[in-house]
DONU-585980 format. One line per 2 residues: number of its first residue (from 1); their letters; for each residue x, y, z of C-alpha. Coordinates in Angstrom, 1 decimal. Layout:
N
NUM) a) X,Y,Z  ...;
//
This chain:
329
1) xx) -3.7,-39.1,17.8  -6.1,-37.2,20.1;
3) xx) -8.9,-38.4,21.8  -12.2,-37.2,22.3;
5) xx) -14.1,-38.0,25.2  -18.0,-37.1,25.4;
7) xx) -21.2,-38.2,27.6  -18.8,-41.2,28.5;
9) xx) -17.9,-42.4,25.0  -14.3,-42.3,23.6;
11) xx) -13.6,-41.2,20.3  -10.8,-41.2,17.7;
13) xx) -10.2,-38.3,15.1  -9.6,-38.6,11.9;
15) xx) -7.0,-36.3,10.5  -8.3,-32.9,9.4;
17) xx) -11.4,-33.4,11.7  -13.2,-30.9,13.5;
19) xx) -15.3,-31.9,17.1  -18.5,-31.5,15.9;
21) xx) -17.5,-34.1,12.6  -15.8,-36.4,14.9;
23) xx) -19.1,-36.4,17.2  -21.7,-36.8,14.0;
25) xx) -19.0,-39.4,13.0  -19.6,-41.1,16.6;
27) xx) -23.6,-41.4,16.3  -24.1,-38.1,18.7;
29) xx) -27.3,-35.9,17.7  -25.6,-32.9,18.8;
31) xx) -27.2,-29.8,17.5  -25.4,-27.7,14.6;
33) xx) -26.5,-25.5,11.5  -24.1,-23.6,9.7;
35) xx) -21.0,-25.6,10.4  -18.7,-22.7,9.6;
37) xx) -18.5,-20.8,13.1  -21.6,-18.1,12.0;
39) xx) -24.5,-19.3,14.3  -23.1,-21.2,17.2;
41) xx) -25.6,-23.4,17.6  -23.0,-26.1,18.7;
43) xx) -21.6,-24.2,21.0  -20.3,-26.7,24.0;
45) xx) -17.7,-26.8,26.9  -14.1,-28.1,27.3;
47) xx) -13.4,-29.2,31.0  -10.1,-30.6,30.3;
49) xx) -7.5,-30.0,27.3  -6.8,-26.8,25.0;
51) xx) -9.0,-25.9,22.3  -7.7,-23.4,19.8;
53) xx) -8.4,-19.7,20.0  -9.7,-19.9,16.8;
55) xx) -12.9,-21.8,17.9  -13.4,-19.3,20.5;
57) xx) -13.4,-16.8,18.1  -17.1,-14.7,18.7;
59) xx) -17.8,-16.0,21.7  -19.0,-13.9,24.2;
61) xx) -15.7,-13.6,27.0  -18.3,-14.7,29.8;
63) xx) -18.7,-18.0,28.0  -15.3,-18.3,26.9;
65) xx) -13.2,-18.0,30.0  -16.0,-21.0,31.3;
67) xx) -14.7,-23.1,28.2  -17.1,-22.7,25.8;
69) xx) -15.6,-22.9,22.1  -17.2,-24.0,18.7;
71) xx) -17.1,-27.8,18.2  -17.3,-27.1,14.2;
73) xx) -14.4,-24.8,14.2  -11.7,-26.7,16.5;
75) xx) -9.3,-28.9,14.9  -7.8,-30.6,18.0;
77) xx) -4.2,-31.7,18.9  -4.7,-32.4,22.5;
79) xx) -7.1,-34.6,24.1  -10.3,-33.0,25.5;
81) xx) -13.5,-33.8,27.2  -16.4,-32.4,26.7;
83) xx) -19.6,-31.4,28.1  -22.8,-30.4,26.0;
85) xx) -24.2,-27.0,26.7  -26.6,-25.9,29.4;
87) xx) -29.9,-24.3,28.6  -29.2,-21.6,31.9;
89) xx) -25.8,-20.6,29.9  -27.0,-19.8,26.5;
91) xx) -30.9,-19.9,26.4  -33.4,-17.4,27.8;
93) xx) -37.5,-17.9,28.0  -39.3,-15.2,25.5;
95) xx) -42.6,-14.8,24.9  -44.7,-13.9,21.5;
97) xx) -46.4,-10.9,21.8  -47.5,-10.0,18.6;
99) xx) -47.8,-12.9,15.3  -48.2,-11.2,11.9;
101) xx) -48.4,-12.7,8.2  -46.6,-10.6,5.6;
103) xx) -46.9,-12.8,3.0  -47.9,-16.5,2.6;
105) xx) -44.6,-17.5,3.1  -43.2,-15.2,5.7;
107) xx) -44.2,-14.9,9.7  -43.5,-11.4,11.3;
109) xx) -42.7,-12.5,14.9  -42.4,-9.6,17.9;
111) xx) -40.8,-11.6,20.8  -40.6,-9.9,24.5;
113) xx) -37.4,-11.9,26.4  -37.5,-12.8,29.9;
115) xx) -34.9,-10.8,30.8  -33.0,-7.7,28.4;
117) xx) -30.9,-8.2,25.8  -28.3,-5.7,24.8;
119) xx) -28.2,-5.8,20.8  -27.6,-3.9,17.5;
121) xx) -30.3,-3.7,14.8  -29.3,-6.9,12.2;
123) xx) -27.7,-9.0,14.4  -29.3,-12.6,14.7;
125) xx) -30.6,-15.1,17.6  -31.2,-18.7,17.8;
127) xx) -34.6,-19.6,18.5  -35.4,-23.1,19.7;
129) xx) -38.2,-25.3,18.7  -39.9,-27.9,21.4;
131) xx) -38.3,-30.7,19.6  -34.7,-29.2,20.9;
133) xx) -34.2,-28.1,16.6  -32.6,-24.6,16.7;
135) xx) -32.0,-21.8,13.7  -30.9,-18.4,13.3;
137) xx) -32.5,-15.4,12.6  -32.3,-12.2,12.2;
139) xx) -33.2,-8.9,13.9  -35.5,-6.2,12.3;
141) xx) -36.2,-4.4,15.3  -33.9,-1.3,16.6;
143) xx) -33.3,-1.1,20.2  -33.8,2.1,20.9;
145) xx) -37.2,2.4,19.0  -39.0,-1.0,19.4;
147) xx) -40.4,-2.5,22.4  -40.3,-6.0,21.3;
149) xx) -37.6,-8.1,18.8  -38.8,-8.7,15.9;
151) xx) -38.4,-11.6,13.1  -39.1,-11.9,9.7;
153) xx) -39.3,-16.1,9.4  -39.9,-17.2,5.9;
155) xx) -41.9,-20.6,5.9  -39.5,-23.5,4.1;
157) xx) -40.7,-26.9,2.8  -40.1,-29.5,5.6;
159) xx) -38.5,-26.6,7.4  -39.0,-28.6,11.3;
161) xx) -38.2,-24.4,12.9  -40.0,-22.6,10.6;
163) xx) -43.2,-24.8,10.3  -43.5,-24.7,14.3;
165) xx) -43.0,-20.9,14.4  -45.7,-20.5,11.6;
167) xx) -48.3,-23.3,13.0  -46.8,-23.9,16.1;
169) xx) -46.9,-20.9,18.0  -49.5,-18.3,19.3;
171) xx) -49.4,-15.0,21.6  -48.7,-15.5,24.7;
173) xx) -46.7,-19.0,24.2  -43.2,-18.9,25.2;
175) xx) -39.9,-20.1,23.2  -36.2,-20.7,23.9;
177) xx) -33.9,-17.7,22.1  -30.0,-17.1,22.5;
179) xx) -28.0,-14.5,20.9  -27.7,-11.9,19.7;
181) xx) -24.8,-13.1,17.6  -23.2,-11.5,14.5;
183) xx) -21.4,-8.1,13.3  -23.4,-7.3,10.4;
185) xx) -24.9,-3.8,11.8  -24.7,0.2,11.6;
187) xx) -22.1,2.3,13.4  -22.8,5.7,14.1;
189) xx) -19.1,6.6,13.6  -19.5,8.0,9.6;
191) xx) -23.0,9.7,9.8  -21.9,11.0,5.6;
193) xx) -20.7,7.9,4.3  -23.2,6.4,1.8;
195) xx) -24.7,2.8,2.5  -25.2,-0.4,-0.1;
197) xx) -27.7,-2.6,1.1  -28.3,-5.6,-0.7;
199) xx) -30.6,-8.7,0.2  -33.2,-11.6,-1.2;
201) xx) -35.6,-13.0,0.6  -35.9,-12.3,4.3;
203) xx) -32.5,-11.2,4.3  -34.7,-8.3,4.0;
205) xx) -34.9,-8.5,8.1  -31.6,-7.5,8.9;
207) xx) -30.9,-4.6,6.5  -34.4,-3.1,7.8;
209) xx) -33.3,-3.3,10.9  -29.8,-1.8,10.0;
211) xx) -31.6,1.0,7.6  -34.3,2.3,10.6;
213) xx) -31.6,2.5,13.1  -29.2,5.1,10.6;
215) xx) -32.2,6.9,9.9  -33.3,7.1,13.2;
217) xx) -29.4,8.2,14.1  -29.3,11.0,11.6;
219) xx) -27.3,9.1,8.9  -26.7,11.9,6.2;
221) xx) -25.3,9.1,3.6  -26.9,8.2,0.9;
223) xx) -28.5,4.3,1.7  -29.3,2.1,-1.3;
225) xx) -31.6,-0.8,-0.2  -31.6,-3.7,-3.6;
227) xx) -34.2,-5.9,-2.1  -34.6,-9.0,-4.7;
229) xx) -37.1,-12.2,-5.0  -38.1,-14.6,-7.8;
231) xx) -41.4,-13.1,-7.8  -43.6,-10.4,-6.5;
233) xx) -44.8,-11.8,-3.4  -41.8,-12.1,-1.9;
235) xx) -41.3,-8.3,-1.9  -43.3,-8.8,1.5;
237) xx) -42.7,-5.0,2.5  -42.8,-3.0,-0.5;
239) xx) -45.3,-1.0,0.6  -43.4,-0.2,4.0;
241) xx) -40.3,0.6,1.9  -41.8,2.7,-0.8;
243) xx) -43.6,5.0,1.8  -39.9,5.1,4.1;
245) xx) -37.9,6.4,0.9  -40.8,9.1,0.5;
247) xx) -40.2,10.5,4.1  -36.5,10.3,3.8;
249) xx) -34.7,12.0,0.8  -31.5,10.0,1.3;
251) xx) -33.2,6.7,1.6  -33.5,4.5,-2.1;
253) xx) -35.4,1.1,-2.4  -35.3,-0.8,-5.2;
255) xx) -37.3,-3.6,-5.6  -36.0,-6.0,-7.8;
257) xx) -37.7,-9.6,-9.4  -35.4,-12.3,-11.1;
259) xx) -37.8,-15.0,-12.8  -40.6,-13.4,-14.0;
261) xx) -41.7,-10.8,-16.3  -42.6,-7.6,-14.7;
263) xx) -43.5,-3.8,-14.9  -43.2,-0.5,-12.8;
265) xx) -42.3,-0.2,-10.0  -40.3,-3.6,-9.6;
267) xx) -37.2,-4.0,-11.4  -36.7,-6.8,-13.8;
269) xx) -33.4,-8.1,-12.4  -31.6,-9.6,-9.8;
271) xx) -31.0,-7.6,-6.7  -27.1,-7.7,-6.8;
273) xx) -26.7,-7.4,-10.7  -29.1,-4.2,-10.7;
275) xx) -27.2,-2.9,-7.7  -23.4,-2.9,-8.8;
277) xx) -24.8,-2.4,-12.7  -26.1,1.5,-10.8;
279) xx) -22.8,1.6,-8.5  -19.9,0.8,-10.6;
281) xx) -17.7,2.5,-8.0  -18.1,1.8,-4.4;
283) xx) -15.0,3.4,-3.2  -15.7,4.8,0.3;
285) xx) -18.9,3.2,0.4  -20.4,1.1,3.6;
287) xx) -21.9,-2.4,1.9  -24.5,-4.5,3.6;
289) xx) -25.4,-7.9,2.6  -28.0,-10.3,3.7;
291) xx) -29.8,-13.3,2.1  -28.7,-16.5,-0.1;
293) xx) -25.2,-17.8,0.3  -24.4,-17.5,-3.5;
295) xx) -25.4,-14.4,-3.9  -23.4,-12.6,-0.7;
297) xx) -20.3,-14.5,-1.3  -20.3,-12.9,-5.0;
299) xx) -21.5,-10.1,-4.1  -19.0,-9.4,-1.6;
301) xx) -16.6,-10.2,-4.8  -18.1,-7.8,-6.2;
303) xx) -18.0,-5.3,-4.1  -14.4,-5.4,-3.0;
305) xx) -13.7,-5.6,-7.0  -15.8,-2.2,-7.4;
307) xx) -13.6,-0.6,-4.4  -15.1,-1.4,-1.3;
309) xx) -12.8,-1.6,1.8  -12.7,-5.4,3.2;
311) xx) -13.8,-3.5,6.2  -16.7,-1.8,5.0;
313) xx) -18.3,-5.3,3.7  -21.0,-6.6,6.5;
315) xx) -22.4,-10.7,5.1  -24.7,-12.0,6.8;
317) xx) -25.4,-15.0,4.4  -28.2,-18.0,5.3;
319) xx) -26.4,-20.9,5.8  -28.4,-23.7,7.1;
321) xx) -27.2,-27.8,7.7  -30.0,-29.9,5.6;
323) xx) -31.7,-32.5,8.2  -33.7,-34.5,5.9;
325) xx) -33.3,-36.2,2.5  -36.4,-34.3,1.1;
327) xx) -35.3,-30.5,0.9  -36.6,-27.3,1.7;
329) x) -37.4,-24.9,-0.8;
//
């Protein structure tokens, strides 16, 4: 049976292990979130022993070839030692320029690093709280229009991140991001093919992000943006939309509520039930989707089912570890 040494500590594994549950098994606070290889937030290094290629799979080649792999993807047969990660390897110093309120609930956040960061528009980046708590989010800015990144950071119950970054934090006070992570964004490479864009919440942030940069690149596709929330506040940019899909005739938004009663404009329905009830058949289609775990992983049922190509289907679901016995909302 392998053996896991860390911070000077010997460790068994249990069969069918990954690291990261042999460590949480072991009593090490070692930081984590989505536990399924998304965020990398666990990210650490192997200085001795082989660690499959599949827990180095997304992570950047200058990290990997230094032995950085993901702890909650690696099922080890060999023994390996460990090191946690450094904060000159993966984190940068960024500083808030500009601190908005969309909504009650949701923070707009422009961010100016220390140092440039190549990205896409809807990728994500791990931003760091001063109590070493770290969570993903994504980007709604587009590099080659915006000065500064932006977030969308809705406000959860008990969230420890999402509290600091609304109460926390003013201009001109500095944070810990690292990223940009994740391959749900636009490619210039089929300016006709029309676009499905499907989120709740702020999974809104992303598919703003990857809506601005087509139309900004001279997409001639038609993009469908379903943006869905319980109730009327959470449509936190309807405004914003509804004046981008009068300036573009090949942009649609369709705001959609789920729980309560409601009237014109907003759509009484979910987001992904109104979107594949008005596109049946997404053959050849590009389909974007951002927001609650249930509803991406069914929708990207969904959309396969209705003729999507596996490869045209970008998830970016919300997955989040829960650090306390009272929830979020």
């Amino acid at each position: 049976m392998p053996h896991l040494i860390f911070s000077g500590s010997t460790l068994s594994y249990n069969k069918g292990q990954t690291v990261l549950e042999a460590l949480l098994d072991g009593g090490f606070d070692v930081p984590y979130s989505c536990k399924e290889g998304n965020c990398q937030t666990c990210l650490m290094r192997c200085v001795e022993g082989e660690v499959e290629e599949d827990a180095k799979r997304g992570v950047k080649d200058t990290l990997s070839k230094q032995g950085y792999f993901l702890p909650c993807m690696c099922h080890p047969t060999d023994n390996l030692v460990l090191q946690p990660s450094t904060d000159t390897e993966l984190f940068c110093a960024a500083t808030i320029r500009v601190k908005n309120l969309l909504s009650d609930k949701v923070c707009q956040l422009f961010i100016e690093p220390a140092i440039p960061l190549y990205y896409h528009a809807g990728q994500f980046m791990n931003l760091r709280n001063d109590q070493g708590g770290v969570r993903s989010y994504s980007l709604a800015s587009v590099p080659k229009l915006d000065t500064y990144l932006e977030f969308h950071v809705a406000r959860m119950r008990n969230g420890e991140v999402s509290n600091w970054l609304h109460n926390g934090l003013d201009v001109g006070d500095v944070i810990d991001v690292s990223g940009p992570f994740g391959n749900c964004f636009y490619l210039p490479g089929k300016p006709d093919q029309d676009m499905l864009l499907v989120g709740t919440g702020t999974g809104l942030s992303p598919l703003l992000g990857v809506v601005r940069d087509a139309l900004s690149s001279g997409h001639k596709g038609k993009l469908l943006l379903f943006h869905g929330s319980r109730k009327e506040e959470g449509l936190y940019l309807h405004k914003e939309l509804t004046e981008l899909s009068r300036l573009y005739n090949n942009f649609y938004y369709y705001p959609c509520i789920s729980t309560e009663r409601t009237s014109y404009p907003y759509k009484a329905s979910r987001a992904d039930d109104l979107a594949f009830k008005t596109l049946p058949d997404l053959k050849d289609w590009r389909v974007f989707l951002c927001g609650s775990p249930p509803m991406v992983e069914g929708a990207q049922r969904k959309a396969f089912l209705a003729g999507a190509n596996m490869n045209d289907i970008h998830a970016d679901p919300f997955k989040m570890r829960e650090l306390r016995s009272e929830k979020r909302d």
